[in-house]
N, CA, C and O atoms as a GROMACS GRO file, in nm:
protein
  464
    1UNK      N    1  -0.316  -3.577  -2.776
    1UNK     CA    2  -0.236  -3.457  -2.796
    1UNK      C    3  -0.105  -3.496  -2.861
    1UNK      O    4  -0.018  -3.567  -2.810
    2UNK      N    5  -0.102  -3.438  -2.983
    2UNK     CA    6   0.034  -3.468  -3.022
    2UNK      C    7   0.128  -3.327  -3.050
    2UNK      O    8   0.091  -3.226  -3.109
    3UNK      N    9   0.239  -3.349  -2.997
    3UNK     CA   10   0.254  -3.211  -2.944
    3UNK      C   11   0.389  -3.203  -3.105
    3UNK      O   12   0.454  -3.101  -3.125
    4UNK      N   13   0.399  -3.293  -3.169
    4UNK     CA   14   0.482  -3.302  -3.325
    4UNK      C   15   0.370  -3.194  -3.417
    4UNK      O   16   0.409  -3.141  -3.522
    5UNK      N   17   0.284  -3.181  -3.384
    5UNK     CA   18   0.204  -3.082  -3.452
    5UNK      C   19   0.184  -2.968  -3.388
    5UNK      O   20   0.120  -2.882  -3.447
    6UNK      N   21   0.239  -2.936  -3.241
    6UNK     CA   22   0.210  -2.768  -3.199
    6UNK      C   23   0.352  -2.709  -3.244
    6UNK      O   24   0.453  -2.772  -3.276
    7UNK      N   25   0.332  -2.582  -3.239
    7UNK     CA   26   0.490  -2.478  -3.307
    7UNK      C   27   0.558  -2.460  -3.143
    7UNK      O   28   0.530  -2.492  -3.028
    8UNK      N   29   0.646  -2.401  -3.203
    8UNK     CA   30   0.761  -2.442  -3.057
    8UNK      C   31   0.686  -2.270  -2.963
    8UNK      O   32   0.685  -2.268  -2.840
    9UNK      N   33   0.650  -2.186  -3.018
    9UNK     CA   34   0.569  -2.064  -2.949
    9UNK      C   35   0.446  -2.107  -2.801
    9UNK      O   36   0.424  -2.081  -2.683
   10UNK      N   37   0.379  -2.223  -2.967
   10UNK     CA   38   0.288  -2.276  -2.882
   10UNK      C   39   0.303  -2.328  -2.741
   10UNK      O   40   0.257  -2.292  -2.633
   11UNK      N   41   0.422  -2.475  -2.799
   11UNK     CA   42   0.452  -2.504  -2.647
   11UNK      C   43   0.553  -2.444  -2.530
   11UNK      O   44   0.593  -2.500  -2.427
   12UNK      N   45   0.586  -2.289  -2.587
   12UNK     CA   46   0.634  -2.242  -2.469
   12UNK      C   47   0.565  -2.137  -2.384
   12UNK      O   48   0.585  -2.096  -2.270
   13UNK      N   49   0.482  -2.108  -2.472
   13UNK     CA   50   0.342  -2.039  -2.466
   13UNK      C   51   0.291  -2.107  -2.315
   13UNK      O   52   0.253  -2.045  -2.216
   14UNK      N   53   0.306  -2.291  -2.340
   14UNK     CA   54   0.226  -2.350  -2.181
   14UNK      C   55   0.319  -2.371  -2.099
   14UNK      O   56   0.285  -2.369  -1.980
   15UNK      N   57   0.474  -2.399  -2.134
   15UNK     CA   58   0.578  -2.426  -2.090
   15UNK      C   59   0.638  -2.313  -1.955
   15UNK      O   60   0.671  -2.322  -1.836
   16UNK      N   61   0.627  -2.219  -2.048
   16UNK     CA   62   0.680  -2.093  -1.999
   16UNK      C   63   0.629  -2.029  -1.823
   16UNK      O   64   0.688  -1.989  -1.723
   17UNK      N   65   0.501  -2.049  -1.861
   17UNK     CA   66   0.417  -2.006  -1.729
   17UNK      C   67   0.434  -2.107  -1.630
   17UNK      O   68   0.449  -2.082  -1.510
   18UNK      N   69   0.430  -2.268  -1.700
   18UNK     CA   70   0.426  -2.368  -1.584
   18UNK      C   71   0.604  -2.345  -1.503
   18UNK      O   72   0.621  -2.337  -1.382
   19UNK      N   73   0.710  -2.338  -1.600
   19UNK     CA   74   0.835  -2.282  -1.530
   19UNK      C   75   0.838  -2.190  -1.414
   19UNK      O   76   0.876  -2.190  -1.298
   20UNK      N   77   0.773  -2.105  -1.509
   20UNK     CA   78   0.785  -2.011  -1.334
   20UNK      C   79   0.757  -1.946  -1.226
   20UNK      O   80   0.811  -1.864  -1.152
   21UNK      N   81   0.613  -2.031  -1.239
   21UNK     CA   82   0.548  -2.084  -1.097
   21UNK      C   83   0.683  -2.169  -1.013
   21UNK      O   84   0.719  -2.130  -0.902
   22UNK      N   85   0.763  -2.308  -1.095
   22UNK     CA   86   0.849  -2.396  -1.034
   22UNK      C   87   0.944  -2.328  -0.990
   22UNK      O   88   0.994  -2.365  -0.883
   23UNK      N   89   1.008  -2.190  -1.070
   23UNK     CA   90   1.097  -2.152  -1.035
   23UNK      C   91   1.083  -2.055  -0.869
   23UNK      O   92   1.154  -2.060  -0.768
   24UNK      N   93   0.972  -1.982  -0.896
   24UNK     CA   94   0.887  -1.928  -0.798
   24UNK      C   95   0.888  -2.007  -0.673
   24UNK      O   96   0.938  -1.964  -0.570
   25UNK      N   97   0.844  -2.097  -0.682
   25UNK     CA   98   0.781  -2.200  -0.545
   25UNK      C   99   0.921  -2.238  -0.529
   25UNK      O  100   0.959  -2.204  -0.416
   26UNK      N  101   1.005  -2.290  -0.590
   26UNK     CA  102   1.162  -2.301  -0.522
   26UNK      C  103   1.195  -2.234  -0.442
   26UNK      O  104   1.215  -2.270  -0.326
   27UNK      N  105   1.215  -2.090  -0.496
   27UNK     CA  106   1.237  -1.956  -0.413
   27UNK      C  107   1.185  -1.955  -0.258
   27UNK      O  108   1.245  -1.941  -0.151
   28UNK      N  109   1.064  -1.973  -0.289
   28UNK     CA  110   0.935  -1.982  -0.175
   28UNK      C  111   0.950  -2.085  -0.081
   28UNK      O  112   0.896  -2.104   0.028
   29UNK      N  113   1.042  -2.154  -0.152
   29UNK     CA  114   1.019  -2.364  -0.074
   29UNK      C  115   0.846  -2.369  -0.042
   29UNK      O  116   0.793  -2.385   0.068
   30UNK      N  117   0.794  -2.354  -0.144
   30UNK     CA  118   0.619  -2.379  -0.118
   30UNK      C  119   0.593  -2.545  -0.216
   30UNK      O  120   0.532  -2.562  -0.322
   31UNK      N  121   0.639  -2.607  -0.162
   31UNK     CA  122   0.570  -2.767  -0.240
   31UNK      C  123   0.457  -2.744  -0.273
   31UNK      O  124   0.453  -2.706  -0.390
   32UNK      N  125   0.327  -2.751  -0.210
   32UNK     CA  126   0.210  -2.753  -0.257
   32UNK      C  127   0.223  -2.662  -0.436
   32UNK      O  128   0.191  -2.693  -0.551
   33UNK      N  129   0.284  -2.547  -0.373
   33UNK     CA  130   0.285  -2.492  -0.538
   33UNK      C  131   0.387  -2.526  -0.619
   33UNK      O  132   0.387  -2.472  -0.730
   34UNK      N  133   0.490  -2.616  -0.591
   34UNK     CA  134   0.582  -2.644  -0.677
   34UNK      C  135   0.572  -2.769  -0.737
   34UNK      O  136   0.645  -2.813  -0.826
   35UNK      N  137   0.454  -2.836  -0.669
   35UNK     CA  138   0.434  -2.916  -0.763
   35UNK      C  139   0.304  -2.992  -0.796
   35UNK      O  140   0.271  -3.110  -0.814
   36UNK      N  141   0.229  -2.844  -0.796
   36UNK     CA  142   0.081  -2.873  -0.851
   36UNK      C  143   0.076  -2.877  -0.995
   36UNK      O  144  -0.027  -2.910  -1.053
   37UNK      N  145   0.184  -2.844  -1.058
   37UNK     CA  146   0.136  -2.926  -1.189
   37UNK      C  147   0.208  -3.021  -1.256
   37UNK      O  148   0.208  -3.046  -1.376
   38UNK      N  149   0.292  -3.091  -1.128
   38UNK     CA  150   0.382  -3.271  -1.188
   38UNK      C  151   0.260  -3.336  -1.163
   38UNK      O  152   0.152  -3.319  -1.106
   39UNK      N  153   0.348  -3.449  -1.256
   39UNK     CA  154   0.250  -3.586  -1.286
   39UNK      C  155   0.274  -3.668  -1.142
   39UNK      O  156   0.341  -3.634  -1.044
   40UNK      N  157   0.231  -3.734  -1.155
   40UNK     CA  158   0.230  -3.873  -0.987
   40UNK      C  159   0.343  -3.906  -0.992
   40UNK      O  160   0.401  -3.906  -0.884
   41UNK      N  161   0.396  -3.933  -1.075
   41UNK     CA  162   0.509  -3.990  -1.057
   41UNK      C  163   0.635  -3.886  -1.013
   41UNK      O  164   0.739  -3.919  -0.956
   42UNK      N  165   0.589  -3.726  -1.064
   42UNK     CA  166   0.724  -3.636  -1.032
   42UNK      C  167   0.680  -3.632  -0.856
   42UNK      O  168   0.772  -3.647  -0.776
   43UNK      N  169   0.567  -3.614  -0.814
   43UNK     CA  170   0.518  -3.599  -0.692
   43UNK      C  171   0.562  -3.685  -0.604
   43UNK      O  172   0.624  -3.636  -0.509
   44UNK      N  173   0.546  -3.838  -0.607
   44UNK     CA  174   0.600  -3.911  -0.561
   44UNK      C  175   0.769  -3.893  -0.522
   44UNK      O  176   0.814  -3.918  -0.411
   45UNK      N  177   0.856  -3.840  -0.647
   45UNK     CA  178   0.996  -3.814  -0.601
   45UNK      C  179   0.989  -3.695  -0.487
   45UNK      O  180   1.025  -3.721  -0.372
   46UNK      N  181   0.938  -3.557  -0.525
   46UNK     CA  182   0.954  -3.410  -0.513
   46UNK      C  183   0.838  -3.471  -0.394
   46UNK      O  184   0.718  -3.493  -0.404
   47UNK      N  185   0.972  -3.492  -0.233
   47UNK     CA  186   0.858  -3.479  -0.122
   47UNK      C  187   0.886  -3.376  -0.085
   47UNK      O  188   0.993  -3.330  -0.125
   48UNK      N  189   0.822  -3.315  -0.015
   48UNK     CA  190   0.843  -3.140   0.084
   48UNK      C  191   0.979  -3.207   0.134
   48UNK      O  192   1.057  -3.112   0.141
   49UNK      N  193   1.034  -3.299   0.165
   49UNK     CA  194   1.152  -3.319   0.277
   49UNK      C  195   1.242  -3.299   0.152
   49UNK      O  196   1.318  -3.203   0.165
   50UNK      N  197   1.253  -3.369   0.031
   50UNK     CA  198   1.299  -3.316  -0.072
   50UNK      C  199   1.355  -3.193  -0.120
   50UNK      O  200   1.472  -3.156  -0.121
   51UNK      N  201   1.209  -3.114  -0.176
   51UNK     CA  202   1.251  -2.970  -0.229
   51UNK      C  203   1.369  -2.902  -0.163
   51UNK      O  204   1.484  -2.864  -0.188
   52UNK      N  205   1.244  -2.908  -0.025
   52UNK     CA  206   1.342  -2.824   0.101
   52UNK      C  207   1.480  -2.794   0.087
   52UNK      O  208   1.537  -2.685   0.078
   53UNK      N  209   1.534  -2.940   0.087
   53UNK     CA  210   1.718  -2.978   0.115
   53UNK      C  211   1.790  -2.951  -0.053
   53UNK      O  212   1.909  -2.923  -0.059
   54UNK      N  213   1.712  -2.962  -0.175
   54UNK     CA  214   1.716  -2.920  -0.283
   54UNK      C  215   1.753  -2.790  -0.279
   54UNK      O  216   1.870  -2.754  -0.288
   55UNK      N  217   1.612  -2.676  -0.258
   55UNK     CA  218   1.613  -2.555  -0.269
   55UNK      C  219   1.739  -2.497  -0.194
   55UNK      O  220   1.829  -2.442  -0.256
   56UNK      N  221   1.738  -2.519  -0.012
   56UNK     CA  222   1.805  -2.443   0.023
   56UNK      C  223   1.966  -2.475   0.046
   56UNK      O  224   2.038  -2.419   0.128
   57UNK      N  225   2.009  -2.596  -0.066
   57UNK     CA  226   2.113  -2.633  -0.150
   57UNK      C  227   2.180  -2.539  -0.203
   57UNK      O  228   2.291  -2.492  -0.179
   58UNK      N  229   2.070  -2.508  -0.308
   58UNK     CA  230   2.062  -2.433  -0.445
   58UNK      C  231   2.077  -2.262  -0.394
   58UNK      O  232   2.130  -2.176  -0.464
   59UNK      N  233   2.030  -2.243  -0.286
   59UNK     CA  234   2.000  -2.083  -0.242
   59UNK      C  235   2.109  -2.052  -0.187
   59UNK      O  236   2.155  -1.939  -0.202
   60UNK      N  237   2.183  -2.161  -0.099
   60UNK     CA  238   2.318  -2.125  -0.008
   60UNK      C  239   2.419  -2.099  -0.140
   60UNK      O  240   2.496  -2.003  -0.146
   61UNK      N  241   2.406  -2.201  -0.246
   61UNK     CA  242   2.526  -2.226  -0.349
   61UNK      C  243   2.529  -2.093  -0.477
   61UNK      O  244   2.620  -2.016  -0.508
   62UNK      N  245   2.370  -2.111  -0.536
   62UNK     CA  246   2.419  -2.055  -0.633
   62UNK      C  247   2.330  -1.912  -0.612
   62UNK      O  248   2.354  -1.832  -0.702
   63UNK      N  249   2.226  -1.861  -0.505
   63UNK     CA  250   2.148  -1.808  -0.497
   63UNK      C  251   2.029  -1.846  -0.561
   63UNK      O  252   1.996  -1.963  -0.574
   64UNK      N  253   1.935  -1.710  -0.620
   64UNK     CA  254   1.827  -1.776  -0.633
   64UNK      C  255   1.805  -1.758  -0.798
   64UNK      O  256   1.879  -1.692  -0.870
   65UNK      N  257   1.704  -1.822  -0.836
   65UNK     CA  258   1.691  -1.847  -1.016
   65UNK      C  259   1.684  -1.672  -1.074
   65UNK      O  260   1.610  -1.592  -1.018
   66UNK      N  261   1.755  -1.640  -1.170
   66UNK     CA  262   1.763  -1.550  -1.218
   66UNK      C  263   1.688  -1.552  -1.336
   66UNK      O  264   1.578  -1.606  -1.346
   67UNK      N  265   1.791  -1.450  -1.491
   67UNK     CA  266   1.723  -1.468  -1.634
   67UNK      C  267   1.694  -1.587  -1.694
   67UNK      O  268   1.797  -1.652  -1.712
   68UNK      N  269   1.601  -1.637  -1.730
   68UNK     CA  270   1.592  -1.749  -1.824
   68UNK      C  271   1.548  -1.755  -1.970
   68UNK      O  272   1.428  -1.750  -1.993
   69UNK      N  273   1.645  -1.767  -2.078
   69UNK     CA  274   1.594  -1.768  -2.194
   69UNK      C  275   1.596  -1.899  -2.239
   69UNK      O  276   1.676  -1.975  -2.186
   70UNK      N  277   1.517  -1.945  -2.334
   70UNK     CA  278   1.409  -2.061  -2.429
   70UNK      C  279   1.591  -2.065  -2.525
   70UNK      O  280   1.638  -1.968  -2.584
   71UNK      N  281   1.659  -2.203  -2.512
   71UNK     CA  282   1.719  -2.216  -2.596
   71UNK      C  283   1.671  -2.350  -2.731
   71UNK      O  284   1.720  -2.365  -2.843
   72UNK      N  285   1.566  -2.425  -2.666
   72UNK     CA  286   1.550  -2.530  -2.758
   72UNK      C  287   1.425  -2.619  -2.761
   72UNK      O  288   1.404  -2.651  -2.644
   73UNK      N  289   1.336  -2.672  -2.839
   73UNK     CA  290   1.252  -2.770  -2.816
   73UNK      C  291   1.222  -2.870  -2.875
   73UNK      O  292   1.209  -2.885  -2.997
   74UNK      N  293   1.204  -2.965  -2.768
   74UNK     CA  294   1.230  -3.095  -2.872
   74UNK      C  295   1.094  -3.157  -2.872
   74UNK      O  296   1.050  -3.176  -2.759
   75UNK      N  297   1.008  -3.196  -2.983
   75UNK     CA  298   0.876  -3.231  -3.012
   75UNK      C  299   0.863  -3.384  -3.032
   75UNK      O  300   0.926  -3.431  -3.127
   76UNK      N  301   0.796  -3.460  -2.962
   76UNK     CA  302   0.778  -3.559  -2.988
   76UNK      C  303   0.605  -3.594  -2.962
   76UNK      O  304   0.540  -3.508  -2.903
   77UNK      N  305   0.543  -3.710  -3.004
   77UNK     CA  306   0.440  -3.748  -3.022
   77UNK      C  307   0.326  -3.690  -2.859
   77UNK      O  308   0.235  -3.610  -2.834
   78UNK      N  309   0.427  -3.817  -2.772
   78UNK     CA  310   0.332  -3.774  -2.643
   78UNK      C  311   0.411  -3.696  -2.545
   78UNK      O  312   0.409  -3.715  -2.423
   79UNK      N  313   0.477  -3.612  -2.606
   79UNK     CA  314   0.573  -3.515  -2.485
   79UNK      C  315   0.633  -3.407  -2.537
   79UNK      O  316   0.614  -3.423  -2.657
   80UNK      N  317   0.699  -3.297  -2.520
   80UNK     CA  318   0.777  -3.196  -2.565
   80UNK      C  319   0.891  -3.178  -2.426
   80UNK      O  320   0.858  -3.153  -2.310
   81UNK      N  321   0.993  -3.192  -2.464
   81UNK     CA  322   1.135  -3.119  -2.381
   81UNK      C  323   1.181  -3.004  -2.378
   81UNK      O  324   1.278  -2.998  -2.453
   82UNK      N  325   1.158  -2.901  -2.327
   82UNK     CA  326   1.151  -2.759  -2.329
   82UNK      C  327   1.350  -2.714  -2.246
   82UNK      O  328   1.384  -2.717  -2.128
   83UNK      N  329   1.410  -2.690  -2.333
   83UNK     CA  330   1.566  -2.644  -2.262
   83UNK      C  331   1.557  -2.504  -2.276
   83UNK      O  332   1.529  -2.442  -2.378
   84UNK      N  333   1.590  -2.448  -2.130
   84UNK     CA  334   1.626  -2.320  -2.114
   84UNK      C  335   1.810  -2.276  -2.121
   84UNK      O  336   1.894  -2.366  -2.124
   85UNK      N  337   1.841  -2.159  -2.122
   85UNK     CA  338   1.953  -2.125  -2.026
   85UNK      C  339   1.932  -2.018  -1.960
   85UNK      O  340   1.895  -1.904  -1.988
   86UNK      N  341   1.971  -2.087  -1.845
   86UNK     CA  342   1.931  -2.046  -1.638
   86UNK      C  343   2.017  -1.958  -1.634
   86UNK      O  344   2.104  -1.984  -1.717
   87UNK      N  345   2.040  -1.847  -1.567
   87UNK     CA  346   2.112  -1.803  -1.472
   87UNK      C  347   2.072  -1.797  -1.333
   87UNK      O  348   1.957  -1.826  -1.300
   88UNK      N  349   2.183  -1.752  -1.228
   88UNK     CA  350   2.162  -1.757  -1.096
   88UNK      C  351   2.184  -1.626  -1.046
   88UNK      O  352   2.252  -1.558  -1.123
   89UNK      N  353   2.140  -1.554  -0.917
   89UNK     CA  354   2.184  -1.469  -0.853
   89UNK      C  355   2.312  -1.461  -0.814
   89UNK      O  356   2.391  -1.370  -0.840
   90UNK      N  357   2.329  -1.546  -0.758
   90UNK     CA  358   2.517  -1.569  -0.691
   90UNK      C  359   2.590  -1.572  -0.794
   90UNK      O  360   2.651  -1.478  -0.845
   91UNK      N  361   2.583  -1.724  -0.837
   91UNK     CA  362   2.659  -1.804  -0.943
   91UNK      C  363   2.713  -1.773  -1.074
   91UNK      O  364   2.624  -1.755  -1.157
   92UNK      N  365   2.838  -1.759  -1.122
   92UNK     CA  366   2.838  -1.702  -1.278
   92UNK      C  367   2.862  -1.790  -1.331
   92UNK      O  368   2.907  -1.892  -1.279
   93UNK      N  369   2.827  -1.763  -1.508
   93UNK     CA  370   2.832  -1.836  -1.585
   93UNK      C  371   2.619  -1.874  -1.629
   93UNK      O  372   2.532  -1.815  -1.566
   94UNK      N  373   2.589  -1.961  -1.724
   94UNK     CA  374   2.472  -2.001  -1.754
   94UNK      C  375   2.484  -2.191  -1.665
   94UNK      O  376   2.584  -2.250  -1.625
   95UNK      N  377   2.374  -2.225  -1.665
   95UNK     CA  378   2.364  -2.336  -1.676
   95UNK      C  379   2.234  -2.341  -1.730
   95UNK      O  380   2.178  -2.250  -1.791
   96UNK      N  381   2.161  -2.516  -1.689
   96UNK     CA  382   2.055  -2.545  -1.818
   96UNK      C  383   1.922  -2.576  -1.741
   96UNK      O  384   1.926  -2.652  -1.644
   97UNK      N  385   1.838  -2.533  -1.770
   97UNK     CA  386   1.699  -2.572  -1.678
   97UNK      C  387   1.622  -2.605  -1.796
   97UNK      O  388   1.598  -2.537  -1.896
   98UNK      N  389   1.568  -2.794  -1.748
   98UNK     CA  390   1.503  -2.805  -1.829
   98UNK      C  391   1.395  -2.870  -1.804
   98UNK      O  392   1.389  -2.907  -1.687
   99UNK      N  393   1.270  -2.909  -1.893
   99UNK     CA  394   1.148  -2.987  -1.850
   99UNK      C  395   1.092  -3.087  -1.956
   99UNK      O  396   1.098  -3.060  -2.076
  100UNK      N  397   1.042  -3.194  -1.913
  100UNK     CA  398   1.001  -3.258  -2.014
  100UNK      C  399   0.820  -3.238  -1.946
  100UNK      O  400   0.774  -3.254  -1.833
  101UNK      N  401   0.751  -3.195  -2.088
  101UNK     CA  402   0.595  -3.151  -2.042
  101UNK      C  403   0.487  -3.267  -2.096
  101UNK      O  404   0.522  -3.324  -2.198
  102UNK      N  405   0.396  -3.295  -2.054
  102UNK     CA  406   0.290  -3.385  -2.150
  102UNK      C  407   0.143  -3.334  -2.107
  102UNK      O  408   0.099  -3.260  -2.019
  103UNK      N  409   0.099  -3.394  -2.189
  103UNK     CA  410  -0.046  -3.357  -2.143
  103UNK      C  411  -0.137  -3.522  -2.175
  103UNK      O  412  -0.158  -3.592  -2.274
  104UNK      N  413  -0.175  -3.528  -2.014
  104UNK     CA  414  -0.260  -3.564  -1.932
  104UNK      C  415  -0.423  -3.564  -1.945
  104UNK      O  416  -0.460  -3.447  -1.957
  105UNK      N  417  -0.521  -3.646  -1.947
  105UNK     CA  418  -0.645  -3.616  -1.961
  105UNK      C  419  -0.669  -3.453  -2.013
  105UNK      O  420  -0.739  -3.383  -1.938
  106UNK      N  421  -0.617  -3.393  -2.130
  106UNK     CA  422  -0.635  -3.260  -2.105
  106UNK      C  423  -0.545  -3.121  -2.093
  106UNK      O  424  -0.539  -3.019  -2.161
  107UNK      N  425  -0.478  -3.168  -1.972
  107UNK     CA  426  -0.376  -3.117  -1.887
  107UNK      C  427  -0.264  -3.117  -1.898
  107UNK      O  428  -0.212  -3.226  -1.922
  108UNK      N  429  -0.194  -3.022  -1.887
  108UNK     CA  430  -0.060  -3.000  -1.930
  108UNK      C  431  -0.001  -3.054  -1.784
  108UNK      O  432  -0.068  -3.042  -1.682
  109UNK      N  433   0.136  -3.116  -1.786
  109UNK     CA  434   0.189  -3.129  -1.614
  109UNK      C  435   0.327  -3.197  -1.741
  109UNK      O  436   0.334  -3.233  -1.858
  110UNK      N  437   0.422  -3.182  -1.613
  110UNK     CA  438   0.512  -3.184  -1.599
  110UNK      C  439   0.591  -3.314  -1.568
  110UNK      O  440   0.621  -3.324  -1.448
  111UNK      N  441   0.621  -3.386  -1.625
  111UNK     CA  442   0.680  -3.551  -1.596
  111UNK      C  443   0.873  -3.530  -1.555
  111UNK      O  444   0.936  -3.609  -1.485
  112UNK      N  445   0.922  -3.424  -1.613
  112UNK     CA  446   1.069  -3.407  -1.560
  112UNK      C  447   1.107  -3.281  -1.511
  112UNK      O  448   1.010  -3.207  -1.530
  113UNK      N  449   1.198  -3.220  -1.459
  113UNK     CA  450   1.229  -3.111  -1.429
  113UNK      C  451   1.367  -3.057  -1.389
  113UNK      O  452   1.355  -3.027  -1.271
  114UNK      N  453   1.505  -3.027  -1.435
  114UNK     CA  454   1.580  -3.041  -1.374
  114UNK      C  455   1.653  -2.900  -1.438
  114UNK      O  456   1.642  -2.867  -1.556
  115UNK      N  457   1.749  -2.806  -1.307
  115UNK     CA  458   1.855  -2.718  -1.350
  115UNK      C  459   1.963  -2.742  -1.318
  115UNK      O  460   1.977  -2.759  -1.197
  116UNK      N  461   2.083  -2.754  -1.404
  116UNK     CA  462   2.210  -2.824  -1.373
  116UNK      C  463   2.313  -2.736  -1.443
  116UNK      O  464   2.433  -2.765  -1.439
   0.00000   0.00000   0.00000
């Protein structure tokens, strides 16, 4: 899969949906669904004891994930970096939610993930 040859539609087209399930299951603090589609290695970081203290971080501080619009994508051979700008329920101002995506035997998953 070389993702230097899909259009940036394309990969937000897979991007988009896998977001916000993550953003979703945050909300939820549901691990099993927040991170059924990282790679081993995001899994390994993102333990349930993890998210948890993450999410309800994020829920006391800034509330919960609001609008998100597609500001950028960056295409490379075996990966694409998908940058949003986040808003929050509480919190004003934007910040940046972003993902680095690959595909796997097939499979699209998720190797980074971060809103800051």
């Amino acid at each position: 899969m070389n993702f230097e040859k899909m259009s940036e539609n394309e990969i937000l087209d897979i991007a988009n949906p896998i977001m916000d399930n993550l953003m979703d299951a945050s909300t939820e603090i549901d691990h099993e669904r927040h991170t059924k589609d990282f790679t081993d290695r995001m899994k390994n970081i993102v333990t349930k004891e993890y998210l948890q203290e993450v999410c309800k971080h994020y829920q006391a501080e800034k509330g919960y994930f609001s609008k998100r619009e597609p500001v950028a994508v960056f295409r490379r051979p075996d990966s694409a970096a998908i940058i949003w700008k986040q808003t929050f329920t509480k919190a004003q101002g934007a910040f940046v939610a972003e993902m680095v995506l690959i595909n796997k035997d097939g499979e699209y998953l998720v190797d980074h993930a971060m809103v800051f």
